[in-house]
BAKE-888039 format. One line per 5 residues: number of its first residue (from 1); their letters; for each residue y, z, x of C-alpha. Coordinates in steps of 0.2 Angstrom, whole numbers, padded with zeros to 4 digits, always signed. Each point is the difference from the previous one (the first is absolute). Layout:
BEGIN
NUM) A) Y,Z,X ~ ...
END
This chain:
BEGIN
1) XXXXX) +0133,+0029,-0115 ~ -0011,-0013,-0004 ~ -0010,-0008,+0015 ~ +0002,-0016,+0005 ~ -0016,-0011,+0002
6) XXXXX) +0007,-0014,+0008 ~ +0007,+0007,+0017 ~ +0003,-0017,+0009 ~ +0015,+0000,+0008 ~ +0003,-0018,+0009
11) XXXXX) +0008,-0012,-0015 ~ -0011,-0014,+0001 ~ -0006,+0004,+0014 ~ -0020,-0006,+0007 ~ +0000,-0006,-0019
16) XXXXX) +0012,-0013,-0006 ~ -0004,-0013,-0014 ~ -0006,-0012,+0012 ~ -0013,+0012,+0006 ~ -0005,+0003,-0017
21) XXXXX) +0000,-0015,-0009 ~ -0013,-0008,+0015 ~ -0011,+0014,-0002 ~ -0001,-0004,-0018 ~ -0002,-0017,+0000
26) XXXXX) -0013,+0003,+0015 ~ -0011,+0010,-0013 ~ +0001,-0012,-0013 ~ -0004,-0012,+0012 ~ -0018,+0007,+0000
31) XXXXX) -0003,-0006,-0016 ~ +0009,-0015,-0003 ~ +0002,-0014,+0012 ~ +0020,-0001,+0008 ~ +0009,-0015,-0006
36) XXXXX) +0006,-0008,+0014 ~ +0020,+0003,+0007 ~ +0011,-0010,+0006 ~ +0012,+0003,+0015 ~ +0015,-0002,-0014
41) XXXXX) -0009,+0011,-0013 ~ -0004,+0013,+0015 ~ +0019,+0001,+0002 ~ +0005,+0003,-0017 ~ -0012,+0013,+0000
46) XXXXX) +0007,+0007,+0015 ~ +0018,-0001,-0007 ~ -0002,+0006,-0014 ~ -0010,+0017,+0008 ~ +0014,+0002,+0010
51) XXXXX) +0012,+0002,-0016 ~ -0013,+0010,-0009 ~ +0002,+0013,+0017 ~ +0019,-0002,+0004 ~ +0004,+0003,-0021
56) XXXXX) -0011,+0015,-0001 ~ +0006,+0007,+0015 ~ +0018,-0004,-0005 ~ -0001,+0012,-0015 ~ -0011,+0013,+0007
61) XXXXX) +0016,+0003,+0013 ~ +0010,-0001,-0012 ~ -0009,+0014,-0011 ~ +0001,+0009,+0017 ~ +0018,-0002,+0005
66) XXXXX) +0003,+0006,-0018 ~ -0010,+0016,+0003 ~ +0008,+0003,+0018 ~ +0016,+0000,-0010 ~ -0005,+0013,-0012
71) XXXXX) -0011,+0012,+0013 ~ +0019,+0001,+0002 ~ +0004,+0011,-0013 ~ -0015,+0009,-0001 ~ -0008,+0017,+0008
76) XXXXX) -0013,-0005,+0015 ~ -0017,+0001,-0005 ~ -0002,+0007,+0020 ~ +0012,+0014,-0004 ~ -0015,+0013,-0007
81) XXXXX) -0016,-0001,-0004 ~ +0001,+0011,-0017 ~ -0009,-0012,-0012 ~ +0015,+0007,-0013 ~ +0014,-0005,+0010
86) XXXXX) -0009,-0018,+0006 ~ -0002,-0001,-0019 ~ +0021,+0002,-0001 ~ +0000,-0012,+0012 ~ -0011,-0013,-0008
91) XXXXX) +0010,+0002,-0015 ~ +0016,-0003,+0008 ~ -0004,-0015,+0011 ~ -0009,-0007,-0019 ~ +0017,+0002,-0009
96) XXXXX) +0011,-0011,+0016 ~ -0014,-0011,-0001 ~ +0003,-0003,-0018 ~ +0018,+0002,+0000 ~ +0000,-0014,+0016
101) XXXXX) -0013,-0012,-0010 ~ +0008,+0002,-0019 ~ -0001,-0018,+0000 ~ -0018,-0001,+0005 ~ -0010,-0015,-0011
106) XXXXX) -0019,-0004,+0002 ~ -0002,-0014,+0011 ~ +0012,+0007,+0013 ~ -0012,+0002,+0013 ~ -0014,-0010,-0009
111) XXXXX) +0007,-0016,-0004 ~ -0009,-0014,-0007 ~ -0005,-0007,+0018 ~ -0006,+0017,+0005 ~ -0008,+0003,-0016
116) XXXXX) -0010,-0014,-0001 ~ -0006,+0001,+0017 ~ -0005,+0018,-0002 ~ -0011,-0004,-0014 ~ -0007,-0015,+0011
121) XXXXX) -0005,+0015,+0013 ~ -0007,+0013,-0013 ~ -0009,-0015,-0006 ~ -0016,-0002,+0010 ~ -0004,+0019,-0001
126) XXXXX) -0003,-0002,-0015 ~ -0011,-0010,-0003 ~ -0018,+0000,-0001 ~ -0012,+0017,+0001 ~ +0012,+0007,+0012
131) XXXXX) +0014,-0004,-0011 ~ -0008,+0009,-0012 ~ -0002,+0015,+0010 ~ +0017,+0000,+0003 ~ +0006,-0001,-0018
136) XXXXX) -0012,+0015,-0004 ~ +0009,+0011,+0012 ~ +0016,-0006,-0006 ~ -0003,+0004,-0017 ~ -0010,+0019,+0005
141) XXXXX) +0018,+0005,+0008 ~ +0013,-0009,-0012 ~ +0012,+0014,-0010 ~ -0001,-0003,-0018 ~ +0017,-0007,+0001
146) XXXXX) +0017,-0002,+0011 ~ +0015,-0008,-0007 ~ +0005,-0015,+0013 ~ +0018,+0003,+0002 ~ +0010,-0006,+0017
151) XXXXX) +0008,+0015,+0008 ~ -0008,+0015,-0012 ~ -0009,+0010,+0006 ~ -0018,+0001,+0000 ~ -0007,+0012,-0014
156) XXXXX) -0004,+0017,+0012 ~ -0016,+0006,-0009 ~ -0008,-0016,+0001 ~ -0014,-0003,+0014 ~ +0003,-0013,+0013
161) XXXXX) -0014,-0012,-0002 ~ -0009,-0006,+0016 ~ +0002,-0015,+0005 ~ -0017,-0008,+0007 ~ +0000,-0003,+0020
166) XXXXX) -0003,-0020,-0003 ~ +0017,-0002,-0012 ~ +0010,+0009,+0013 ~ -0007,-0011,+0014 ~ +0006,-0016,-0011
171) XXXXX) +0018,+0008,-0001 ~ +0013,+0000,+0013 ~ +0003,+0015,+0009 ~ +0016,+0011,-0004 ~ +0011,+0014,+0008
176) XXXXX) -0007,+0015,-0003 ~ +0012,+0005,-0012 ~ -0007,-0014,-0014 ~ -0017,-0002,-0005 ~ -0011,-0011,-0013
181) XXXXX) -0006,+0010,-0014 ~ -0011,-0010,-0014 ~ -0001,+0007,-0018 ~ -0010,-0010,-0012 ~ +0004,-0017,+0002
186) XXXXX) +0018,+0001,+0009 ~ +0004,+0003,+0017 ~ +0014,+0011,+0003 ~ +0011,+0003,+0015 ~ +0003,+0017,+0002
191) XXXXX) +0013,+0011,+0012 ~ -0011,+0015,+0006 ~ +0014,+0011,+0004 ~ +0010,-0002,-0015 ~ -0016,-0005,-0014
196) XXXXX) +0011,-0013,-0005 ~ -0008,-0019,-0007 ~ +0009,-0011,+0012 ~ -0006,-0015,-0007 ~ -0019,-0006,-0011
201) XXXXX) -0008,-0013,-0003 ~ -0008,-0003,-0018 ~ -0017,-0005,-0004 ~ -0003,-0003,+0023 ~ -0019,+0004,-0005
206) X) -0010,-0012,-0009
END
């Protein structure tokens, strides 16, 4: 079974979009001089952080619900610690996920909003000498290719690229049972007990 790199396990839990967006607005602060913010403005910021939270959130539940529901029909991963028979399992809990989620699309999780703002968080790492860095290690670990597909599964010989510490930091948290994984330009969210794409985004690095 493939390791999972991101082990978080509070949902946007010490890091929410709020957080995230001030820390990068804070850094390219250092360089640019802040334009100034109105009380109004500052609200409308403040709202729409709120919905970027409670619309991620909302689908990341619901990924999860879905998943309760077909952990169901599945042999427990807890049951043995024969890597054949946690393989069995794996495979099982993959074919209720797809059978559950035939209907899966992209955008199911990262919708437009969510989408956008992620690119928005990405952003800042990558730019600069750091950025570059960044992009260097991305492009030493990428596979030569994965087909993007929503609820297939991810392709079992290919490696799992790392994901540099800073990109992570950007992102909010997940449960343990989701992770980001980058490959090439696209960000993809993957299941790390079924190895299925839950949802990517195209083209999230720049």
């Amino acid at each position: 079974m493939k390791a999972s790199f991101l082990t978080a396990v509070a949902l946007l839990g010490l890091v929410t979009f709020g957080d995230l967006l001030v820390a990068q607005q804070g850094r390219q602060s250092e360089s640019t001089p802040a334009p100034k913010t109105t009380a109004s403005q500052a609200r409308a910021q403040a709202n729409l952080t709120a919905a970027f939270q409670s619309e991620f959130k909302t689908r990341i539940d619901d990924y999860m619900k879905i998943r309760k529901e077909a952990a169901k029909g599945a042999p427990s991963f807890n049951e043995t610690s024969d890597p054949a028979k946690i393989k069995v399992a794996e495979q099982a809990l993959a074919v209720r996920m797809q059978t559950l989620r035939a209907t899966a699309q992209p955008g199911d999780i990262f919708t437009p909003t969510i989408l956008n703002t992620f690119k928005q968080l990405l952003a800042p790492e990558l730019k600069g000498e750091d950025g570059k860095d960044t992009k260097d290690i991305l492009k030493d670990d990428a596979p030569k290719a994965v087909p993007l597909k929503v609820n297939a599964k991810y392709p079992e010989k290919a490696p799992l690229p790392t994901v540099p510490s800073n990109l992570l930091l950007s992102l909010p948290s997940l449960p343990k049972e989701l992770e980001y994984r980058i490959v090439g330009k696209n960000l993809i969210l993957r299941d790390t007990g079924t190895d299925l794409i839950v949802d990517f985004i195209s083209n999230a690095i720049k």
